[in-house]
C-alpha positions in Angstrom: 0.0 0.0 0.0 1.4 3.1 -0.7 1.3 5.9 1.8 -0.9 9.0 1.5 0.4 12.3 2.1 -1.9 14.7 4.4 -2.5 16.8 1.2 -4.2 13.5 -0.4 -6.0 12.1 2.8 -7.4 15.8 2.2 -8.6 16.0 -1.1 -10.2 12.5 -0.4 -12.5 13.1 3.0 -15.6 13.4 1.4 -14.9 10.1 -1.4 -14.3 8.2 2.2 -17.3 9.8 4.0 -19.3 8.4 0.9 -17.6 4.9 1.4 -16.1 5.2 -2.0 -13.4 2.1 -2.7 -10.5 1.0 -2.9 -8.8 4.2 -1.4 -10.9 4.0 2.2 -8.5 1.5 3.7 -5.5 4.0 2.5 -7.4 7.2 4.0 -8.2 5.4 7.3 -4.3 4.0 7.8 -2.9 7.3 7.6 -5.2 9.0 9.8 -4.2 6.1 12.3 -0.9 7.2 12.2 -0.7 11.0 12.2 -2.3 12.8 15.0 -2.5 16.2 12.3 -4.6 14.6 10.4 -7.0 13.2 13.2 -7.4 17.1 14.4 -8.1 18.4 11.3 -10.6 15.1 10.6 -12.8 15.9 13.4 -13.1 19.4 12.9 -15.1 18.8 9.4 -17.0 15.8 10.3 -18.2 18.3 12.9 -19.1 21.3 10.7 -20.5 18.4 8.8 -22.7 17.0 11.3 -24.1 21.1 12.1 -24.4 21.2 8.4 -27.0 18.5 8.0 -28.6 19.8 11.0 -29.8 22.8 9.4 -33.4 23.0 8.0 -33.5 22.8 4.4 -34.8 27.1 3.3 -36.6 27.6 0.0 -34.7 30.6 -0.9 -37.3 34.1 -1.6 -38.8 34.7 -4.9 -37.3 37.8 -5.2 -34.2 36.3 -5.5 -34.3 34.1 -8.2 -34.3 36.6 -10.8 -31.3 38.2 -9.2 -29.6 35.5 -9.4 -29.9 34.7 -12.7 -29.1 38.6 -13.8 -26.0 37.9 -12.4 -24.8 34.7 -14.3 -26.3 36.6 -17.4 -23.6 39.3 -16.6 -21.0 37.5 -15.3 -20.4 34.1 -17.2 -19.6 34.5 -20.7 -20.2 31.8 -23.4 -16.8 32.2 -25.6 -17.3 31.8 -29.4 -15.1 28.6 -30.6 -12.1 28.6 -32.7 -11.3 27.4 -35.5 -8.6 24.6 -36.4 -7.3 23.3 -39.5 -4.3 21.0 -40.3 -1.2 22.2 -41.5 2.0 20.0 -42.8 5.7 20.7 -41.4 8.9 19.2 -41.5 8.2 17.5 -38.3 5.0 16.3 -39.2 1.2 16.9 -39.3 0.5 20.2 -37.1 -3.1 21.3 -35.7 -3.7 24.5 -35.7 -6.3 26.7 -33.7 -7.1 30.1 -34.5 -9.5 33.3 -34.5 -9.2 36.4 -36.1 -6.5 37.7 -32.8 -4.2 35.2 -34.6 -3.4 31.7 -33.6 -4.0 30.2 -30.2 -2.7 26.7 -30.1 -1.0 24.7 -31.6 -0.3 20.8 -31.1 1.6 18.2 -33.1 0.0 15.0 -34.6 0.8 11.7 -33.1 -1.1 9.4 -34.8 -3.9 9.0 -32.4 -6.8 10.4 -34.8 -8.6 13.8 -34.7 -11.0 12.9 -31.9 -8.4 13.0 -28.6 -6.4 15.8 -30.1 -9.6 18.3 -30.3 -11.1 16.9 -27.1 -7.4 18.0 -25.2 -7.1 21.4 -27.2 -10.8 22.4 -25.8 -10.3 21.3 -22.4 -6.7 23.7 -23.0 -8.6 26.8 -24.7 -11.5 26.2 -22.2 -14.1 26.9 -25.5 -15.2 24.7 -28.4 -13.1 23.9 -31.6 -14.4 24.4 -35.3 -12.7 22.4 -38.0 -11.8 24.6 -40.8 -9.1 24.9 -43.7 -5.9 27.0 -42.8 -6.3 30.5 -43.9 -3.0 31.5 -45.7 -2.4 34.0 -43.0 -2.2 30.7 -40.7 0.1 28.4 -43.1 2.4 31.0 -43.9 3.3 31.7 -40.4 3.8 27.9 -39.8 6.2 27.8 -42.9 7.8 30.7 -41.8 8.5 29.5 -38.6 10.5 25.9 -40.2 12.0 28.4 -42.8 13.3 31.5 -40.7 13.0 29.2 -37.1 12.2 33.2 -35.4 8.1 33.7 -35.4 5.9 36.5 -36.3 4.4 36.7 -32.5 2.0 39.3 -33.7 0.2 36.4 -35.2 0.2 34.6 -32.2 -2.2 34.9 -29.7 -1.4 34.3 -25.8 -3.8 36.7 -24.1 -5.9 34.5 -21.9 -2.7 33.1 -20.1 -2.1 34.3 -16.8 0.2 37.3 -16.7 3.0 35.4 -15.7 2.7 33.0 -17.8 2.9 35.2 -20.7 5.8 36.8 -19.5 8.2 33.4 -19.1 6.8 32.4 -22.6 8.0 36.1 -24.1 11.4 35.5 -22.4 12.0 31.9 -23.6 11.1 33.7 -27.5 14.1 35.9 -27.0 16.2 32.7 -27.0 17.7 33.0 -30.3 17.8 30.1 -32.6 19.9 27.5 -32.3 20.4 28.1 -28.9 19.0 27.3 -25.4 18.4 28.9 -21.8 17.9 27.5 -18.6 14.3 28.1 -16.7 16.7 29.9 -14.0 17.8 31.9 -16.5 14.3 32.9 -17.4 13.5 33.0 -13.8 16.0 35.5 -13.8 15.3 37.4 -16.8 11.6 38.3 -15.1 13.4 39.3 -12.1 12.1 36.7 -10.1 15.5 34.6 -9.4 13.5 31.7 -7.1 11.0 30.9 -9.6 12.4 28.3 -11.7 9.6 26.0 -11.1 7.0 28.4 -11.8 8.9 29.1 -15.2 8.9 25.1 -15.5 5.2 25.0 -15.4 4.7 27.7 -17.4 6.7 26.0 -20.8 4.5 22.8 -19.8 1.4 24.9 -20.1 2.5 26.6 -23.5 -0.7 26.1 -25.7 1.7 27.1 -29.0 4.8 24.8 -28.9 7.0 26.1 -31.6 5.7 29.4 -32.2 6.5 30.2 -28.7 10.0 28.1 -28.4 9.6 26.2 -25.0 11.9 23.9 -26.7 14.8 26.1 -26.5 14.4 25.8 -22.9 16.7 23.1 -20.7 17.0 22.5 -17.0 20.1 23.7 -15.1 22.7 20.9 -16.4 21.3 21.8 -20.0 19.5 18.1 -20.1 16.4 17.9 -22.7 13.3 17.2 -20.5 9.8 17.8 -20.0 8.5 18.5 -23.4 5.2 17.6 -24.5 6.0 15.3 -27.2 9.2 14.0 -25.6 12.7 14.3 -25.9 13.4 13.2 -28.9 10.6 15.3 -30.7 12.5 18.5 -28.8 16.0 17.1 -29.9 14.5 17.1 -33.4 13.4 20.6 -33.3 16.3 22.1 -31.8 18.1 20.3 -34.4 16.3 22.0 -36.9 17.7 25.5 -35.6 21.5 24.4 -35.1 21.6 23.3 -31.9 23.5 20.0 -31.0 24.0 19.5 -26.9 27.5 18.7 -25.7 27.8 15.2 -24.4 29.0 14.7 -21.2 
């Protein structure tokens, strides 16, 4: 059995207050053995318990159409983009776009159309159109393979979090054909501690390529964590010049 950290036991209270299996018997070990835990354990079964004490309240009339105003403001149904299929030298690339230029981008692995659109949605957070590549969209892919420094005004990274637009504009001053440590970036954004952060960030890139998260390398300059593996990032950087010294 392997043991559950207090962070797990956590997340899992309420799967073990509904006698969900197989993880009960993990849940109930650990809180045998950490006294933490136990504490924390009784303090939500009891605002549990006062919970399901409480009458059930029909809520007023009045407030229903409040209610409702508000969603109408608030939550906002995104249009979808489009996506279209585009060839490259390292394969089979799809595409999303809209008219503030292109918002992901994701390298065909032979595992159909189906999976591929189904992760770039859950990515984008909206729906996906299939479409043919405007010319606009295919000439900024060739010019990428051809020139290997993109056209970033017809990329578009605006609903990342402010951060992570920031490590991803660092990593696209990496010039061609070389590479750059996420310290380095960490650095760069005058955050020196933030390596990780910078880590996650590449890892959330929704435009691989156009936004060079290859050219990025951890501390000993070791090719890791890419999306479509080492050897696809080996490839690309390959592509631009860069060969890694072996140790």
């Amino acid at each position: 059995m392997t043991p559950l950290r207090c962070c797990d036991v956590e997340r899992l209270w309420d799967e073990m207050r509904e006698g969900v299996q197989p993880r009960r018997e993990h849940v109930l070990a650990h809180l045998r053995a950490c006294p933490e835990c136990q504490e924390i354990y009784r303090e939500n079964e009891g605002i549990a318990y006062c919970l399901t004490c409480l009458p059930l309240v029909d809520p007023p009339q009045s407030l229903v159409p409040k209610i409702l105003d508000h969603i109408k403001a608030t939550v906002k149904i995104a249009a979808p983009d489009s996506i279209a299929n585009v060839e490259s030298p390292i394969g089979r690339l799809y595409v999303a776009f809209r008219h503030t230029g292109i918002t992901a981008v994701a390298l065909d692995r032979g595992e159909g159309d189906e999976p591929v659109l189904a992760r770039l949605q859950r990515r984008l957070g909206r729906g996906l159109i299939p479409s043919q590549a405007p010319q606009w969209v295919t000439e900024t892919v060739a010019a990428f393979f051809r020139t290997h420094r993109p056209d970033l005004e017809k990329v578009d990274i605006s609903e990342l979090t402010p951060f992570e637009q920031s490590a991803l504009r660092a990593a696209a001053t990496i010039p061609p054909g070389e590479v750059r440590s996420y310290g380095w970036i960490a650095e760069k954004l005058g955050q020196p501690t933030a390596a990780r952060a910078v880590g996650r960030a590449m890892a959330r890139n929704p435009v691989p390529l156009l936004y060079p998260c290859h050219r990025v390398v951890d501390a000993t300059g070791a090719l890791h964590q890419y999306a479509y593996g080492v050897e696809v990032k080996a490839r690309i950087l390959a592509l631009e010049g860069y060969h890694p010294v072996r140790r």
